[in-house]
C-alpha positions in Angstrom: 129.5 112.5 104.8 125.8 112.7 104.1 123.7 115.2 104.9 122.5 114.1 108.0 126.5 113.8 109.5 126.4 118.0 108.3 123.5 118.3 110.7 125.0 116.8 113.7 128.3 119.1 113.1 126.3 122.0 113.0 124.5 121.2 116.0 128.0 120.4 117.6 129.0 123.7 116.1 126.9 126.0 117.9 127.2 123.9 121.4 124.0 122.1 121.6 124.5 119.0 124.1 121.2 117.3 124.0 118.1 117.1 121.7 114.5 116.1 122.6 112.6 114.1 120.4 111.0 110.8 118.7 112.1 108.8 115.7 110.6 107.9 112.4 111.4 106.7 109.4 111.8 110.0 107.9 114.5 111.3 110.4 116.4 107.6 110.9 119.4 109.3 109.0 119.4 112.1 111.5 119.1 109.8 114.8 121.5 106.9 113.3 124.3 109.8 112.8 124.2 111.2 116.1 125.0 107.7 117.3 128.8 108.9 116.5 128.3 112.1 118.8 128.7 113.0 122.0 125.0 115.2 122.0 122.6 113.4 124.3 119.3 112.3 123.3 116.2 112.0 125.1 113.2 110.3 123.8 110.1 111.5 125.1 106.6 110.1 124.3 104.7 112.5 122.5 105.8 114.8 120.2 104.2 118.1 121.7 106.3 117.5 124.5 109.5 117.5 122.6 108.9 121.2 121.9 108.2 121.7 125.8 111.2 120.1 126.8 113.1 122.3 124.1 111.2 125.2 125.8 112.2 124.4 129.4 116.0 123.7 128.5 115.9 127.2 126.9 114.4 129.2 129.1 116.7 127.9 132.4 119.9 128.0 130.3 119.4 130.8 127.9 120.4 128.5 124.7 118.1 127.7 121.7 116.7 124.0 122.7 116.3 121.5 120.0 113.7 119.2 119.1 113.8 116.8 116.1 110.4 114.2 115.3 109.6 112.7 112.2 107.2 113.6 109.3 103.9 113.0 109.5 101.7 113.4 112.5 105.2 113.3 114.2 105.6 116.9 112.9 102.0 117.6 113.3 102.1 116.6 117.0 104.8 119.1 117.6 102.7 121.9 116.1 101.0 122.7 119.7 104.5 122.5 121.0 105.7 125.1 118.7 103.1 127.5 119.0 103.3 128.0 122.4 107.3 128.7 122.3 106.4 131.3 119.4 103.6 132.8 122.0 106.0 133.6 124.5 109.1 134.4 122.4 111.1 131.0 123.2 114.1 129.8 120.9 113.4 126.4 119.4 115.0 124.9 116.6 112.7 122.3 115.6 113.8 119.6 112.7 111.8 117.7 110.8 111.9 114.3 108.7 110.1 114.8 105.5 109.1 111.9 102.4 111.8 111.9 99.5 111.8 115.1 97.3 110.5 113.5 94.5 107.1 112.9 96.0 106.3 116.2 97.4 102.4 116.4 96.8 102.1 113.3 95.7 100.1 112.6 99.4 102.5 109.6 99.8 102.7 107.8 103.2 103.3 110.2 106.5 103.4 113.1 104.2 102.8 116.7 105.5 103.3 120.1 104.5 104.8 121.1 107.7 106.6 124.1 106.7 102.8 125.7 105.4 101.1 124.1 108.4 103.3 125.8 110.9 103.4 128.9 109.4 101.7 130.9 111.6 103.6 129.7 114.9 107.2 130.0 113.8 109.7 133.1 113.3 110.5 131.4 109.8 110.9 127.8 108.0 113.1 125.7 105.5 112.5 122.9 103.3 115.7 121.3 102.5 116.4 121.0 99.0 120.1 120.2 98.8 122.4 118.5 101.3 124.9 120.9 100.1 123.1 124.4 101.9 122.7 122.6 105.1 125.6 125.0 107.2 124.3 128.2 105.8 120.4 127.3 106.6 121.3 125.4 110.2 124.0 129.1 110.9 121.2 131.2 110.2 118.2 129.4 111.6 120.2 129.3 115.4 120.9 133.1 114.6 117.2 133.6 113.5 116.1 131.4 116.6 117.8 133.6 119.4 118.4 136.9 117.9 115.7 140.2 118.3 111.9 139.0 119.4 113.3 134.9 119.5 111.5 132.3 119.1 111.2 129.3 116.9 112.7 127.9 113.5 111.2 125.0 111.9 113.7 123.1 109.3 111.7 120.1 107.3 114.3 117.8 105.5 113.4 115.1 103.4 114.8 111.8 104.0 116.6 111.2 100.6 118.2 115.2 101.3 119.5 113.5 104.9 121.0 110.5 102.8 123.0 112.6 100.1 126.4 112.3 100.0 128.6 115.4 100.2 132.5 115.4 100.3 132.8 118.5 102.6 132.0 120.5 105.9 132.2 124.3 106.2 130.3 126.4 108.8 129.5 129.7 108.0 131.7 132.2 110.5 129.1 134.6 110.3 125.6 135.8 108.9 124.8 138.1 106.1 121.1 137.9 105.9 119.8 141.6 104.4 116.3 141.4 104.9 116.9 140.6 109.5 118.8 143.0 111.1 117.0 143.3 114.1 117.7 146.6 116.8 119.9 145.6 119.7 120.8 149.6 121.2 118.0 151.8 121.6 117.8 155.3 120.3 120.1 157.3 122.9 117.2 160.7 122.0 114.3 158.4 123.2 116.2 157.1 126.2 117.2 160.8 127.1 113.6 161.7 127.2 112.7 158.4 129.2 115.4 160.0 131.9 113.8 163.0 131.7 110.0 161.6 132.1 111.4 159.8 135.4 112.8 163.0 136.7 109.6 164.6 136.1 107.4 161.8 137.4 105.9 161.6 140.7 104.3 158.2 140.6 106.4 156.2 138.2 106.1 152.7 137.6 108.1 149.7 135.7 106.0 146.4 134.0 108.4 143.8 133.5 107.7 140.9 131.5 109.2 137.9 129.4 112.1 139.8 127.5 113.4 141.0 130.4 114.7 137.3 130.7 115.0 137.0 126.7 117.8 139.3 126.6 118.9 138.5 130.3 118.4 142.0 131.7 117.4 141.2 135.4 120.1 142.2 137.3 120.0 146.1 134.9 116.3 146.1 135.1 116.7 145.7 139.0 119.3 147.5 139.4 117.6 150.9 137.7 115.0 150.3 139.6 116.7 150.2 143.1 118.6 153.3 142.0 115.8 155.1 141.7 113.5 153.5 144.2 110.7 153.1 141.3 107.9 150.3 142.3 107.9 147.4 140.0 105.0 145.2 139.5 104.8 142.5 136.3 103.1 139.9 133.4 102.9 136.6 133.7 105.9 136.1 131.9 107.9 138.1 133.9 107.3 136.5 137.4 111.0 136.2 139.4 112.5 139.7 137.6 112.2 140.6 140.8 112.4 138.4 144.0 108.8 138.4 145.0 109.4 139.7 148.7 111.8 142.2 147.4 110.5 145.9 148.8 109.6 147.5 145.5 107.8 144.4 143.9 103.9 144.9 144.2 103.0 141.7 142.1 101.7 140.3 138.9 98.7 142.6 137.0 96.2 141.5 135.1 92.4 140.1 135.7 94.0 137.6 138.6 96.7 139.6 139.5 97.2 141.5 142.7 94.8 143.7 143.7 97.0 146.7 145.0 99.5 145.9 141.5 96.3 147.0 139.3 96.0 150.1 141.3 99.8 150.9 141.1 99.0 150.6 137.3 95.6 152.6 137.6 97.3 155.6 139.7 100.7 155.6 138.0 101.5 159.0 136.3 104.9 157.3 134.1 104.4 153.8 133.1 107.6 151.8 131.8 107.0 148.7 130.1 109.6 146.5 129.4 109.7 143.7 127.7 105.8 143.1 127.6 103.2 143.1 125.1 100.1 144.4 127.2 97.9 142.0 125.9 94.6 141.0 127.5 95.2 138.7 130.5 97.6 141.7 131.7 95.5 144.8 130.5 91.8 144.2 129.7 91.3 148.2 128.8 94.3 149.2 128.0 92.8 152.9 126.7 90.9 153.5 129.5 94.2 152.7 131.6 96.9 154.8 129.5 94.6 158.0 130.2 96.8 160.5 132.5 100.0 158.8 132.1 103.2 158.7 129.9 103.9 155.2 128.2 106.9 154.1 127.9 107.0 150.9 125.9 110.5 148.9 125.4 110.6 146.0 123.3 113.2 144.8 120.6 110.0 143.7 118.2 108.9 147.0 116.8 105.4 145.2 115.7 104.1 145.5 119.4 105.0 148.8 120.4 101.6 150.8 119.9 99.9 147.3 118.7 98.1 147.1 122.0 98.6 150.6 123.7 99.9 153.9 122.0 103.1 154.9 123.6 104.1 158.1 124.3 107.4 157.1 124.6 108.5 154.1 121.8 112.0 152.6 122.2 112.8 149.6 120.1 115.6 147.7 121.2 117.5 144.9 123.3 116.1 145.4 127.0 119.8 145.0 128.8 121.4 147.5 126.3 118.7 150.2 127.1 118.5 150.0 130.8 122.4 149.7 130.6 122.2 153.4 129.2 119.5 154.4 131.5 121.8 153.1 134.3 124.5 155.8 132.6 121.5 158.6 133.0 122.1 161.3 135.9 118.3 161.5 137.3 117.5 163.2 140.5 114.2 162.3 141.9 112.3 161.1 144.9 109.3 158.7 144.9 108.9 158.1 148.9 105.1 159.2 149.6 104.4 157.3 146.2 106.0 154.3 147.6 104.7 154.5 150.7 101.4 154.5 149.5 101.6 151.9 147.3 102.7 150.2 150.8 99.7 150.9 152.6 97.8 149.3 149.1 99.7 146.3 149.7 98.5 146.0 153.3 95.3 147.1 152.8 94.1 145.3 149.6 94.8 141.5 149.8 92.8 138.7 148.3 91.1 136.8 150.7 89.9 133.6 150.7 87.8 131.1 152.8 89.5 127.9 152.1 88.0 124.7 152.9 89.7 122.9 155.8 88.7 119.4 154.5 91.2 119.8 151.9 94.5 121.2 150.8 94.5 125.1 150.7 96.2 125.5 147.3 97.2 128.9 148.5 99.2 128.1 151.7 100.2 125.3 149.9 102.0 126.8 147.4 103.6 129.7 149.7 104.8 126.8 152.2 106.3 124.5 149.2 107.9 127.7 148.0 110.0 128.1 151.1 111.3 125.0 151.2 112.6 124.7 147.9 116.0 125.7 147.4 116.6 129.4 146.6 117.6 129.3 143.0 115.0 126.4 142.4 112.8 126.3 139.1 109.0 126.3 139.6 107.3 125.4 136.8 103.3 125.9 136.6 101.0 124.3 134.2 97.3 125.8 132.8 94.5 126.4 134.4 93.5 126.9 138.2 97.1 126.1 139.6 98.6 128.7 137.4 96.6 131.3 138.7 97.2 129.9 142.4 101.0 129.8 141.3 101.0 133.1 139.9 99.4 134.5 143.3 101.3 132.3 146.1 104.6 131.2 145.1 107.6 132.9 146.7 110.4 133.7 143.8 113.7 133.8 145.4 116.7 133.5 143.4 114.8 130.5 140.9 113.0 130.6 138.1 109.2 130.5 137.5 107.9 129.3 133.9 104.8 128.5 132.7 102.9 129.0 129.5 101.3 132.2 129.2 100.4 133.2 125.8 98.8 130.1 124.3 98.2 128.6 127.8 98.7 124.8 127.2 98.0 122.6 129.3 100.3 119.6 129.8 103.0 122.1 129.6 104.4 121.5 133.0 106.0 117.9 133.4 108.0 118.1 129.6 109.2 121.9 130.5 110.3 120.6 134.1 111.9 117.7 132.5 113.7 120.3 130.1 114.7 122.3 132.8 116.5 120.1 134.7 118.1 118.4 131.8 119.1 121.9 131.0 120.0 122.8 134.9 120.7 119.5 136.3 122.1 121.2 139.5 119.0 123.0 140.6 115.7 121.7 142.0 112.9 121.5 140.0 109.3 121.5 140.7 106.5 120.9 138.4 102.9 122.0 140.0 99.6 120.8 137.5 95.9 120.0 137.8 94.7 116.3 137.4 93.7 117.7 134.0 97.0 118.7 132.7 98.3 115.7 134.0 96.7 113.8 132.4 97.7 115.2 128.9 101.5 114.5 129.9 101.5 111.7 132.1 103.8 109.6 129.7 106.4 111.4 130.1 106.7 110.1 133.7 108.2 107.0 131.6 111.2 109.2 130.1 112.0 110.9 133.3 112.3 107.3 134.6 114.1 106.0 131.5 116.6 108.7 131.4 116.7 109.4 135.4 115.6 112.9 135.3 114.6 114.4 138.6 111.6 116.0 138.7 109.4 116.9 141.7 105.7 116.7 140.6 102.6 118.5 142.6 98.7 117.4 141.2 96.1 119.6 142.9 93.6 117.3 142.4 90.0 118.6 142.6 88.8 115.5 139.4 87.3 118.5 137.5 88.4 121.2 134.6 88.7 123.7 137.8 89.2 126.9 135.5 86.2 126.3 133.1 84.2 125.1 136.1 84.8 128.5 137.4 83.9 130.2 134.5 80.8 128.1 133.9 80.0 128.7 137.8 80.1 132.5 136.5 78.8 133.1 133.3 76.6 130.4 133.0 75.0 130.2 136.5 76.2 126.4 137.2 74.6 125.3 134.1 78.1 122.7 134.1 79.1 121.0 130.8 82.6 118.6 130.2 84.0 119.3 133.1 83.8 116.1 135.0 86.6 114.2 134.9 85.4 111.0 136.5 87.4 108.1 135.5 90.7 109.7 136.0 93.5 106.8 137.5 94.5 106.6 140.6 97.8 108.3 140.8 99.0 105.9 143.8 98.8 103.0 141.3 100.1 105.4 138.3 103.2 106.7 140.9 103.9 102.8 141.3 103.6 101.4 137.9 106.3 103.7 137.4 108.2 102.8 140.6 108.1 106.2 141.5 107.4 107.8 145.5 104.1 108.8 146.0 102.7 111.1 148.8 99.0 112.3 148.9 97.8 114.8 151.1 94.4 115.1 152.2 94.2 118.7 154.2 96.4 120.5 155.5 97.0 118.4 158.6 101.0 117.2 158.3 101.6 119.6 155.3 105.3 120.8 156.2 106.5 117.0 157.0 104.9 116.1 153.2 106.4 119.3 151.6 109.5 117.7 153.5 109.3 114.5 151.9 108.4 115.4 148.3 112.0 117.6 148.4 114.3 115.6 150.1 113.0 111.7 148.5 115.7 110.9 146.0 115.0 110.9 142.5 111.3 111.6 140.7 108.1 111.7 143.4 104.5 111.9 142.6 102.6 114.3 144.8 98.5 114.4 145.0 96.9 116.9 146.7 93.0 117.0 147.2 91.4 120.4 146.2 88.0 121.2 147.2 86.0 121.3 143.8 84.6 124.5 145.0 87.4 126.5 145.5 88.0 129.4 142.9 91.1 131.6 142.4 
């Protein structure tokens, strides 16, 4: 065996089935020794978009995703890719080729110091030395990978270190690794004060966000909730905790979130917050917020508990383990006139628009293509305007809803769709983008083609930058700049040089029988929908 062969057993060994990525001379050991296994690979067309595809696969199947490019601007091009997996806490294993030991720093051909170039954007990184420590680094990166606040693993391995010969294989049965012992149960005094803060409460309300699905707490977090009839509102990240017509769900906060979600935050007198860092895009203030009103903040990372907003209430550890406990609490309390109130909010204080009846409504769009899909589907946004009409209008049922929502990369969609239903090949998916963002992925329509992956595709075309259009429209008084994108294809001709389906839709005139089509047409279909240029979210 060489040391390549050890990789591909230790990727058999901890159940990985397929790996995203694009091949080089570094990492031709690697790719010409899974030849002999049964993991499927899938070669996408731009490195970035491994790493998404990784992304989407792990975040429908709740397995680390793998992604393996060469050295060079290969692993440069998946830097963008990693960073926005470490951003929202996703579990990547991400392998790179590297040039021959001997000529580290010598600036030799496709040479890069990938390990020191990604160091800001991953959990922690190897450079292979010796064929011979493979097991114990590819044990402990999976463990590092999808263990406490996940996210990615970056393992650079030079090409003569792939091609050294080693007589056996032994994987590690388990990890000793002193320095990371991350907190799984939560401190059983904090969570008795937590009980006693709900008892006492008489306006209490839960955030959820994206490690509520990292440790798979959605069905404790909901049922707490429901026990105790507490209102529930959420991040970005942590769209489809709850269903989004369930009773107690007021929406997504933040500076485009719902209205009457804002004011459950404003007027809440115990605030739980699970799984969330309160960053910016959900909390602008968060001072001025936290005034008259316990915090509680629950996160397995101890790092952001206080980091944004001091809690008055800190409890570190694994989300479905604490509300597991809480669960086990005996609380007595009664929330009706709060809940009632926030009711009349939610009637009271929706957004309202004037949409443009030349064109697509983006906003009735999305509600009516949410209905159709199937009830556990996976809805997957991309950046800019259509996230924040995704964020607002889709319908969560039993599915999933991803995006990218701390680094907010566009192009995101289409590879993370592409993951997701490689990773869930029984559920619909949907990818929803601008004509921006699909443009920064559009090859990859040639890999869902090449390896017949099914993916539903939505462009709300309005051929500008619609989110910095909208910002220029406010901060700069129209004074426009780059946002233009005359010159962009025509999808029609793009849809058919990849013999794909293609549907446009003008307005909203025959918008149920298109929805209709793009969902039940066979294979991959390429949707275009004309946005007014105007419209703002």
């Amino acid at each position: 065996m060489n040391g390549a062969d050890l990789i591909i057993k230790c990727l058999e060994k901890e159940a990985v089935d397929v790996v995203f990525g694009y091949p080089g001379v570094a990492i031709c050991p690697f790719y010409n020794s899974i030849l002999e296994s049964d993991i499927k690979t899938v070669l996408i067309r731009t490195e970035q978009n491994a790493a998404h595809a990784a992304n989407g696969l792990a975040r429908v199947t709740g397995k680390v995703g793998v992604c393996v490019v060469t050295s060079g601007p290969g692993a440069t091009n998946a830097i963008t890719g990693i960073a926005t997996a470490f951003a929202d806490s996703i579990p990547l294993i991400c392998i790179t080729g590297q040039v021959e030991t001997s000529q580290l720093g010598s600036d030799v051909f496709q040479e890069s110091d990938i390990t020191g170039a990604a160091e800001s954007f991953v959990k922690y990184s190897y450079l292979v030395k010796n064929a011979e420590d493979i097991p114990r680094i590819m044990k402990e990166a999976f463990y590092i990978a999808n263990t406490g606040r996940k996210g990615p693993v970056l393992i650079d391995i030079p090409i003569d270190v792939q091609n050294q010969q080693v007589s056996k294989f032994r994987y590690p049965e388990e990890i000793k690794m002193r320095s990371y012992k991350p907190t799984v149960k939560g401190n059983m005094v904090q969570i008795h004060k937590v009980a006693k803060e709900v008892e006492k409460a008489k306006s209490p309300v839960i955030c959820v966000g994206g490690g509520v699905f990292l440790s798979d707490a959605q069905e404790v977090v909901r049922e707490f909730a429901r026990k105790h009839q507490i209102p529930v509102v959420c991040t970005m990240m942590g769209i489809g905790v709850f269903p989004t017509e369930d009773p107690l769900f007021y929406g997504t906060v933040g500076n485009n979130g719902k209205p009457y979600a804002n004011r459950a935050l404003k007027e809440a007198d115990l605030l739980i917050v699970v799984g969330a860092r309160l960053a910016d895009r959900a909390i602008s203030n968060p001072d001025n917020l936290m005034k008259n009103k316990t915090l509680v903040h629950i996160d397995i990372d101890p790092c952001e508990i206080g980091k944004n907003a001091g809690a008055g209430i800190p409890l570190v550890g694994d989300a479905k383990h604490i509300f597991e406990d809480l669960c086990n609490e005996e609380i007595t309390c009664e929330h009706n006139v709060w809940n009632e109130t926030l009711n009349l909010y939610k009637e009271n204080m929706p957004k309202k628009r004037t949409p443009n009846k030349e064109y697509v409504d983006p906003a009735e769009f999305i509600k009516k293509l949410s209905y159709a899909m199937e009830d556990d589907a996976v809805y997957v946004a991309d950046v800019g305007q259509n996230q924040i009409w995704s964020c607002d209008y889709h319908i969560v049922k039993k599915g999933r809803y991803l995006t990218s929502g701390g680094m907010g990369t566009m192009g995101y969609s289409i590879p993370a769709a592409m993951g997701a239903k490689v990773g869930a090949p029984d559920k619909q998916v949907v990818a929803v983008c601008g004509d921006g963002a699909f443009q920064m992925s559009m090859m990859e329509l040639a890999t869902l083609k090449q390896h017949g992956i099914e993916v539903k595709i939505v462009v709300l075309r309005n051929n500008v930058l619609g989110m910095v259009k909208q910002y220029q429209h406010f901060t700069y008084k129209d004074n426009f700049s780059m946002i233009d994108l005359t010159g962009s294809p025509n999808l029609e001709k793009i849809a058919e040089a990849y013999e794909m389906p293609f549907i446009r839709l003008k307005n909203m005139d025959g918008v149920d029988a298109a929805i209709e089509q793009l969902l039940q047409t066979e294979g991959s279909v390429l949707m275009e929908c004309l946005i007014d240029p105007a419209d703002l979210v």
